[in-house]
N, C-alpha and C positions, 0 to 999 in steps of 0.2 A: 703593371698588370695589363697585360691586351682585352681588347675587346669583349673577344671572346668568351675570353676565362670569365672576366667581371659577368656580362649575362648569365655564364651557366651559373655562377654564384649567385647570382639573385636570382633565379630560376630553382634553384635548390632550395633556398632558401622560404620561396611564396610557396613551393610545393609542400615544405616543411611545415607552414605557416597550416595552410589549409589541412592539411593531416591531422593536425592539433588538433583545430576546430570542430573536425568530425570528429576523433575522438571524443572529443570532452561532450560537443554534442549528444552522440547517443550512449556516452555514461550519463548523463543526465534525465534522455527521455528513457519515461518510463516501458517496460518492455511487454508489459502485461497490464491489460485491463480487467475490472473486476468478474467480466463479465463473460471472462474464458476461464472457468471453473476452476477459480482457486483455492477452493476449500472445498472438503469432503463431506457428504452428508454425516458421515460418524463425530466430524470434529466439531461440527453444527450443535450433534448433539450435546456434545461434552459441552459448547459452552452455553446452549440451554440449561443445564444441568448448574452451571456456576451461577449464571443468571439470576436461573430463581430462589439458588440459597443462599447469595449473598446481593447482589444486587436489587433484589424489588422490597428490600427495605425502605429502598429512596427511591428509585427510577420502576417505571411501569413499561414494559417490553412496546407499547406504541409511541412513547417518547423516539427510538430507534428505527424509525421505519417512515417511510410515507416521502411527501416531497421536499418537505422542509428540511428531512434528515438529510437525503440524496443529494439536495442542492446547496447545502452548506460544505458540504465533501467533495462536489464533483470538480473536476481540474486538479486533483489534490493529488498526489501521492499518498496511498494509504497508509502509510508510513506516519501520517498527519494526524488520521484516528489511533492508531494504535497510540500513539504518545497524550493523546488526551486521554483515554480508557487507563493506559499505567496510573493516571492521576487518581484512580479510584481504586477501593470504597474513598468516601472524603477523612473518613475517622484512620485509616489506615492506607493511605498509596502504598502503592508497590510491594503490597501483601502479598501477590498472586505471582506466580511466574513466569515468564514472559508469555512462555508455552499457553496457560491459562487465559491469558488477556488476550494473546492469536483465538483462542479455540473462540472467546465469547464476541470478538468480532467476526468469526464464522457463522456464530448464530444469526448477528445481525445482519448479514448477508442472507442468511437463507429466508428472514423475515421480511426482507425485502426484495424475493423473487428472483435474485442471482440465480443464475447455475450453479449448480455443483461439479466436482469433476472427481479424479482418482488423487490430485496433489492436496497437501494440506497447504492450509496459512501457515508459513514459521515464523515464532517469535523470536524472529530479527530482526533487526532494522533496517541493517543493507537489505535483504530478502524485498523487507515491504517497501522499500525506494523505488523497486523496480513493476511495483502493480499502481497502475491507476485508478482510482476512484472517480468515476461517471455513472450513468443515468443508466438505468435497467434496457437491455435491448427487448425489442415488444417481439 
C-alpha cells in the first residue's frame, strides 16, 4: 500500500473517530434545561391536583421546593427525579402513569419558580434524558 493511500486511511479513519465522539457526545448532553419552560402552567396544575390527593399523605409540598431540593437535582438529568417520583406512593409505586408522575413533577417545578412555557413534561424517559435539572435563573 503507498504512502498515500495508507494516510488517507488513517485520515478517514481519526475523522471517523471524531464523528463518533461528537455524536455520542451531544446524545448525551442534555438539550434543554429546566429553566426554558418545560412544562405548562395547566400540567402544573394537574399535578398539584395529584399531589394533594394522593401524595401529602406523607410528603408536605415544601419538602419539594427550596435549595436543598434544587441542589440535590442540579447537574442531573431530570430523567433522575422522575425515576425516584415512579418510586411513590411507598405503599403502592408505579400506581400513577407515567403521564401522572410528569404532570406532578411539573408542579414541582412551578413551586420552585421555573418558567412555564406552551410544552409539556412527557412521561418518557428518553424525553426527560434530554432536560437538565439546574438552579432557578433570577
Amino acid at each position: 500500500m503507498s504512502l498515500g493511500r495508507l494516510m488517507m486511511k488513517a485520515g478517514m479513519g481519526a475523522t471517523a473517530l471524531v464523528w463518533a465522539v461528537a455524536v455520542t457526545t451531544s446524545a448525551q448532553a442534555p438539550a434543554k434545561s429546566v429553566n426554558d419552560g418545560v412544562y405548562s402552567t395547566s400540567q402544573a396544575s394537574r399535578g398539584q391536583a395529584l399531589f394533594q390527593s394522593i401524595c401529602t399523605t406523607c410528603h408536605a409540598p415544601d419538602r419539594f421546593t427550596g435549595e436543598e431540593f434544587v441542589s440535590a437535582w442540579s447537574g442531573k438529568p431530570i430523567v433522575e427525579l422522575f425515576k425516584a417520583v415512579q418510586t411513590m406512593p411507598e405503599d403502592n409505586p408505579g400506581s400513577l402513569s407515567a403521564q401522572q408522575y410528569a404532570d406532578v413533577m411539573a408542579y414541582f417545578l412551578s413551586l420552585n419558580k421555573y418558567p412555564s412555557g406552551s410544552d409539556e413534561l412527557k412521561g418518557d424517559a428518553e424525553a426527560l434524558s434530554s432536560i437538565q435539572f439546574e438552579a432557578a435563573k433570577p
